[in-house]
Each structure stands twice: as C-alpha cells, then as structure tokens.
VOBA-1610 file (N, C-alpha, C; in pm, whole numbers, padded with zeros to 5 digits, always signed):
BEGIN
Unk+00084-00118+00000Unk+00000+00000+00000Unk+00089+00124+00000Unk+00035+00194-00039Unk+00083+00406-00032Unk+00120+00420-00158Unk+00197+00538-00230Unk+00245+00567-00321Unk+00203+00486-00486Unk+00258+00391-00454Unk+00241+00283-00590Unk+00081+00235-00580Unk+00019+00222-00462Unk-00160+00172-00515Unk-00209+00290-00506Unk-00180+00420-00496Unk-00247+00567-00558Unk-00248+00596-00685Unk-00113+00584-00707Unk-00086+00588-00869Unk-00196+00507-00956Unk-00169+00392-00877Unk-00176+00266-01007Unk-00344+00252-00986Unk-00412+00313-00912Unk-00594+00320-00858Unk-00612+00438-00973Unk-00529+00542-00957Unk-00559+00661-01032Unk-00615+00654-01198Unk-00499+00515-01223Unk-00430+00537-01376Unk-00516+00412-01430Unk-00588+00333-01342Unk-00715+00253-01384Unk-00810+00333-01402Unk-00854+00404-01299Unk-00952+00478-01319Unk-00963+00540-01434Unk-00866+00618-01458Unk-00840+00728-01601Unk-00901+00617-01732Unk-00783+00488-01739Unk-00829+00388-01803Unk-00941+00381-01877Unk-01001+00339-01726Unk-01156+00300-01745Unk-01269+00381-01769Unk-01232+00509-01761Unk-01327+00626-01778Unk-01332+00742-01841Unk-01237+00801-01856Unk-01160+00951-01905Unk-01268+00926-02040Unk-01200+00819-02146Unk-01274+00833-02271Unk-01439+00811-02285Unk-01491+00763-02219Unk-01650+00763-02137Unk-01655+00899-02118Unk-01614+00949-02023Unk-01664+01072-01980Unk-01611+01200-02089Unk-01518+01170-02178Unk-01482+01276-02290Unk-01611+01285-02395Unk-01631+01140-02433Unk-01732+01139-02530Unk-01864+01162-02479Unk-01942+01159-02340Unk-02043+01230-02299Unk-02008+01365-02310Unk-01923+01391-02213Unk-01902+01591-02300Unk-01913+01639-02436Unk-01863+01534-02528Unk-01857+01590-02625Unk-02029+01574-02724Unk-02048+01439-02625Unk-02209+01518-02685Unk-02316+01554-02652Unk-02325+01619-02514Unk-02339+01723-02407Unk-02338+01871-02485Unk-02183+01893-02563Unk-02188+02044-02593Unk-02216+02009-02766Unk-02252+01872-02811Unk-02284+01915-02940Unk-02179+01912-03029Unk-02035+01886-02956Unk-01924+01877-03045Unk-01839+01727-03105Unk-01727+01753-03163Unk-01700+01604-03182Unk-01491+01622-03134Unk-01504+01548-03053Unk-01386+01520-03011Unk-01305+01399-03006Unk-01153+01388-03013Unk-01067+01256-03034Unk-01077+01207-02863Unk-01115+01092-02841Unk-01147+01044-02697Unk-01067+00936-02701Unk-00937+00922-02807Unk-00853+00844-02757Unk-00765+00871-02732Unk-00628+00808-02636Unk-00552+00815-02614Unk-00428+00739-02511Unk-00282+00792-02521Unk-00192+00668-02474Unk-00217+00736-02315Unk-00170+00646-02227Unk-00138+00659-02036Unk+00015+00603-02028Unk+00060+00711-01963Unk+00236+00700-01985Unk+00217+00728-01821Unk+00273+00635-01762Unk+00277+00647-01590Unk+00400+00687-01577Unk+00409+00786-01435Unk+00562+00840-01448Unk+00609+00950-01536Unk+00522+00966-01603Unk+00547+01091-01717Unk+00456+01175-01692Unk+00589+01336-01724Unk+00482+01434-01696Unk+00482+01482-01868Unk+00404+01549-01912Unk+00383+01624-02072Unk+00497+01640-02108Unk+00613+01743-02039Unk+00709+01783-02076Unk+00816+01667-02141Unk+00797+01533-02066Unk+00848+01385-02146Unk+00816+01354-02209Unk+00664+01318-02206Unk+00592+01200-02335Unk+00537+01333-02459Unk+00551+01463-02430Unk+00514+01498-02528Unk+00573+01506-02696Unk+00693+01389-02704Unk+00717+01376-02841Unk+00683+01241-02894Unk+00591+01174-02819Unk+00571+01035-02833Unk+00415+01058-02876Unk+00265+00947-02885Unk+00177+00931-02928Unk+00105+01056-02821Unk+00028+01139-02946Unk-00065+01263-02861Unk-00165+01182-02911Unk-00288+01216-02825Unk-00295+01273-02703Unk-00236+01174-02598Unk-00205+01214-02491Unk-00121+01149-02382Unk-00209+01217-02225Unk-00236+01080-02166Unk-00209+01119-02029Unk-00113+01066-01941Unk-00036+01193-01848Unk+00061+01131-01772Unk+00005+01117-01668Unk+00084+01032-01561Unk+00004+01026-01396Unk+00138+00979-01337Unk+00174+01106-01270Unk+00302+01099-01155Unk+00274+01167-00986Unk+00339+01167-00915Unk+00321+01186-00774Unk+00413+01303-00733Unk+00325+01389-00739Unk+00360+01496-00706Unk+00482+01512-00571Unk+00418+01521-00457Unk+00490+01515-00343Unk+00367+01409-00245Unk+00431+01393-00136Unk+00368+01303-00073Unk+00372+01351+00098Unk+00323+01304+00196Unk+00341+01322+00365Unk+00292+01214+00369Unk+00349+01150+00475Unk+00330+01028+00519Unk+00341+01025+00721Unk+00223+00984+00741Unk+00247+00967+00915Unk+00290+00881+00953Unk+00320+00793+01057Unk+00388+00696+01137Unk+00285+00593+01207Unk+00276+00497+01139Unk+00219+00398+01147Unk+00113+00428+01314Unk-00018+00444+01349Unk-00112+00398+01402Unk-00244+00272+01425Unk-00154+00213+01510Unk-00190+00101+01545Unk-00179-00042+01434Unk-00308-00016+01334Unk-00317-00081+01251Unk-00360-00040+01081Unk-00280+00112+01112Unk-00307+00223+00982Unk-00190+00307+01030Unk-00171+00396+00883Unk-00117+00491+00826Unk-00176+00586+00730Unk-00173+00669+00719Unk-00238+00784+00680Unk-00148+00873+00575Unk-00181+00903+00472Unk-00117+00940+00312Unk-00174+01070+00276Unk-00150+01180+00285Unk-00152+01273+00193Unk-00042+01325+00048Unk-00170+01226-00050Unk-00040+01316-00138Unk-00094+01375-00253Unk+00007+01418-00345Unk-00082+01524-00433Unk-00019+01449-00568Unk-00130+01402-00630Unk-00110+01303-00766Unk-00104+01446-00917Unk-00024+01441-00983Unk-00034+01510-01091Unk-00097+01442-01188Unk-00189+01469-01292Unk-00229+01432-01407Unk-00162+01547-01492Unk-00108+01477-01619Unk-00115+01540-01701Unk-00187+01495-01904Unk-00199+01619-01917Unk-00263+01574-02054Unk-00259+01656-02161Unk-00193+01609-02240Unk-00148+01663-02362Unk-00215+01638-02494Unk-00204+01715-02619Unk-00268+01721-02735Unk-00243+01794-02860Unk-00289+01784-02967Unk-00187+01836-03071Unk-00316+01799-03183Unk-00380+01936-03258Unk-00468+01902-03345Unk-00439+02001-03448Unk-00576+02001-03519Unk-00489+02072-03699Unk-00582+02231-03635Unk-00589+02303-03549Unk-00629+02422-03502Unk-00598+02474-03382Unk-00575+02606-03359Unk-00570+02648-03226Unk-00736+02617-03155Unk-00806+02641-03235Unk-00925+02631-03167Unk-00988+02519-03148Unk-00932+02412-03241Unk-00993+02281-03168Unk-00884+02257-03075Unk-00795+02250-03055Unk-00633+02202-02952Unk-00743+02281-02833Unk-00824+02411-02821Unk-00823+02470-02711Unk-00986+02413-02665Unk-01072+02357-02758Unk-01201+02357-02724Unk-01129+02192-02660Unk-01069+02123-02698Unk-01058+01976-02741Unk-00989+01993-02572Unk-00894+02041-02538Unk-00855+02078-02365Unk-00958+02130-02283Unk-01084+02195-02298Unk-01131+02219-02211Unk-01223+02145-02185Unk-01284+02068-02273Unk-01372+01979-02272Unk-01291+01852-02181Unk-01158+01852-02231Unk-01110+01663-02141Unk-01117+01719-02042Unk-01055+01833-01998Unk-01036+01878-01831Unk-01148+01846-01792Unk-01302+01897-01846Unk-01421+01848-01753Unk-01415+01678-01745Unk-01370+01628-01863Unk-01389+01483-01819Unk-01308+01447-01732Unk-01200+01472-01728Unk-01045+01425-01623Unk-01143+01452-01490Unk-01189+01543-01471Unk-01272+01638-01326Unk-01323+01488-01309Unk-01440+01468-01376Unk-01504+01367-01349Unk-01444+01203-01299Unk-01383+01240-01369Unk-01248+01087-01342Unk-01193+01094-01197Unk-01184+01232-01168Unk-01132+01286-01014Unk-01254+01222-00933Unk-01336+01323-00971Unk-01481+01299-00870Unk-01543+01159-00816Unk-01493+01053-00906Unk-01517+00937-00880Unk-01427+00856-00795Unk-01321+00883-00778Unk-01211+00844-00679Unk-01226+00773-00538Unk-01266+00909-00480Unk-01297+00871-00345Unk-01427+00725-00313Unk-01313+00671-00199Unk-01406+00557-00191Unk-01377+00421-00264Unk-01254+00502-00358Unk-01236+00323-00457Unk-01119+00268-00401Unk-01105+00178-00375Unk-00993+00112-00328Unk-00937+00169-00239Unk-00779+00207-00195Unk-00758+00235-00073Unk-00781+00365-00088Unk-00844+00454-00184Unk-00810+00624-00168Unk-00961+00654-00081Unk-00932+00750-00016Unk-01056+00730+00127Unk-01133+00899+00055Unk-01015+00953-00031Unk-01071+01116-00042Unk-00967+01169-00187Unk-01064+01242-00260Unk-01003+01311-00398Unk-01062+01435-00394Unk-00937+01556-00330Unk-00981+01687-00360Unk-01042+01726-00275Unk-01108+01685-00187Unk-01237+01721-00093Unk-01181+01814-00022Unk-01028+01797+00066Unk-00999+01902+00159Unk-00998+02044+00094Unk-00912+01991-00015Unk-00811+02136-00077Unk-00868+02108-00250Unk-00890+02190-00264Unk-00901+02244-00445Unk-00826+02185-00499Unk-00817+02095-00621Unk-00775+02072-00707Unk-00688+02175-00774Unk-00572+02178-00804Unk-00487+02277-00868Unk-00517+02226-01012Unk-00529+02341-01117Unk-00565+02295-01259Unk-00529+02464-01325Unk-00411+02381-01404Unk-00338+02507-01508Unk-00380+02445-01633Unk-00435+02536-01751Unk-00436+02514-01884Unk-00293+02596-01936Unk-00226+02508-02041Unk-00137+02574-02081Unk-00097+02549-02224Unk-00028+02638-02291Unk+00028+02609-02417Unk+00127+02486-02405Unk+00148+02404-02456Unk+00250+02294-02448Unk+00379+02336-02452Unk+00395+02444-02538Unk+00598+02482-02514Unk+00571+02560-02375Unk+00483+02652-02301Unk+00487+02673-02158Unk+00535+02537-02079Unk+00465+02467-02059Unk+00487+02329-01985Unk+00637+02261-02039Unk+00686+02270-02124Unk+00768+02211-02163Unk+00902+02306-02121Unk+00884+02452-02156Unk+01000+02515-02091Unk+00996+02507-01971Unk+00870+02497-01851Unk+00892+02493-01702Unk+00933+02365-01669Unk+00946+02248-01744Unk+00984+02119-01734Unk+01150+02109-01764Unk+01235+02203-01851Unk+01382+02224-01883Unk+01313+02121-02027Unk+01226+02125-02105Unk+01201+02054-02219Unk+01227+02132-02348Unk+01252+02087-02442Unk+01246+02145-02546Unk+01154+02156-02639Unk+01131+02296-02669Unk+01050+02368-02722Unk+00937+02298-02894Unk+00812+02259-02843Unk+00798+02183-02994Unk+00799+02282-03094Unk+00812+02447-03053Unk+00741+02535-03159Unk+00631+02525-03256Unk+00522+02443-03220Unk+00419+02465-03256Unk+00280+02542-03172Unk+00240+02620-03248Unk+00105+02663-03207Unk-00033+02600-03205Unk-00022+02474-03221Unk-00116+02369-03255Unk-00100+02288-03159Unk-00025+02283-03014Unk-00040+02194-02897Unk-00065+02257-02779Unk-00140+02195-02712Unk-00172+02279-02584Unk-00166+02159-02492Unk-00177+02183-02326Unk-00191+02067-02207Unk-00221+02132-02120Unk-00268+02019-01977Unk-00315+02080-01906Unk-00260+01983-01777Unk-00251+02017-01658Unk-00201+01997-01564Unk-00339+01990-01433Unk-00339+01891-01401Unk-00421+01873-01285Unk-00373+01796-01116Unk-00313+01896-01049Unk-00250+01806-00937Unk-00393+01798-00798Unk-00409+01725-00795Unk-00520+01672-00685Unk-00456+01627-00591Unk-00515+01656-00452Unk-00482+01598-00342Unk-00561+01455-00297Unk-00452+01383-00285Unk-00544+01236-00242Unk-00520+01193-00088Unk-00629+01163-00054Unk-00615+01140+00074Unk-00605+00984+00087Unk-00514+00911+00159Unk-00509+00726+00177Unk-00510+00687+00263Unk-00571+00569+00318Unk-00494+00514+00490Unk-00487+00368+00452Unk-00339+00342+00474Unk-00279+00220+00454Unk-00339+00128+00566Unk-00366+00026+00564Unk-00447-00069+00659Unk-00355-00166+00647Unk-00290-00221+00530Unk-00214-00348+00480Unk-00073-00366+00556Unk-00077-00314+00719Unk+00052-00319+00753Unk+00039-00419+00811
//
C-alpha cells in the first residue's frame, strides 16, 4: 500500500473512464472530439510529449506520510495528471482541452471511496493550469515543440489514503 496503489488506482480509473466521460461531453456540448488516447505512468507532458498525442501522464507529485497507528497509516499526497494534445487548429487544440479537463474532473470525482483512496480533492481544491505545451515544456527544462497547434493541461489533486495493509 501508499504511493504505488495511488498511482496505479488513479491510472485505472483514467483507463476505465476519461474516454467515457470525454465522449459524454462531447455530446453534451454538441461537439465532436478525439477520446482516444496513450497513459504513460511516471510521465509528466514535458516527457511523453514527443511520443503518441494525445497522452495522459500520472506521476506523484509530493507526498506526507504519518507513522504507522496502530493498525493504519495515513497518506496525503498530491497526484499530478497530465494531458497533452496536438490538433490541426488552435481552436480545436483549445475547445478539445477544455472539454477533457471536464472529463479528467469527473475521473477525479469518482475516486474517493475506490480502493484504498478514502478522499479526492475534498480538503483542498484541485490545482488545474491550462497551458500552451511549449509553456509546460519550458517549465519542465524541455524542449520547445514550436508549434502553435499543442496545448496541455495539468491537474494536481490531493489524495487522501490510509494504509491498513501493515
């Protein structure tokens, strides 16, 4: 338990749902969007973004960890999603990001309660930056795709865990 079954709860979830919940948005607002895509664990945009777009990454932000009670331990940590994309417009790259972010949300919202994660977001706000992809990539020390046709978005959530499996 901790670290590695947060991740790896997270990155099923995404799995199993992200493209579900992209393609209800997308026909929710009436539009048509690409609802597929690769899951690169361990990767943030600024890596997988020269490999298969669209991409979601899922890495671990930072973590706190308490000292074993009784027959638990207790996990706060803050999981990054990331998600990247690359289409033939600025304006679909930007409609096509705001629309997954609501689905990713949803992918969040379902969390709590599944397996060992006890809480997603509930304490503290979800941190969520939309960004141009060479932004993310220069704050990463990445190199620059120079295109105006990719954008990503960054979602670090706080997950709350309590290890029982000691």
């Amino acid at each position: 338990m901790g670290l590695y079954d947060v991740r790896t709860e997270i990155q099923t979830a995404i799995s199993a749902n992200f493209a579900t919940h992209l393609a209800t948005v997308a026909t929710l607002k009436g539009v048509s969007l690409d609802t597929s895509f690769t899951l690169y664990p361990f990767e943030r945009v600024d890596t997988f973004h020269a490999k298969s777009l669209p991409g979601v990454g899922v890495w671990i932000r930072s973590a706190a960890v308490g000292a074993k009670r009784q027959t638990r331990r207790d996990w706060n940590v803050v999981v990054g999603i990331d998600y990247g994309y690359r289409g033939p417009s600025r304006t679909g790259v930007g409609q096509q990001l705001e629309l997954a972010l609501d689905a990713m949300m949803r992918v969040i919202d379902g969390l709590a309660g599944t397996g060992t994660i006890q809480g997603a977001g509930e304490e503290e706000f979800a941190t969520v930056a939309v960004h141009d992809l060479d932004e993310l990539l220069q704050e990463g020390g990445g190199v620059s795709v120079g295109s105006p046709i990719a954008g990503a978005f960054r979602v670090e959530v706080p997950i709350n865990q309590q290890d029982t499996g000691l």
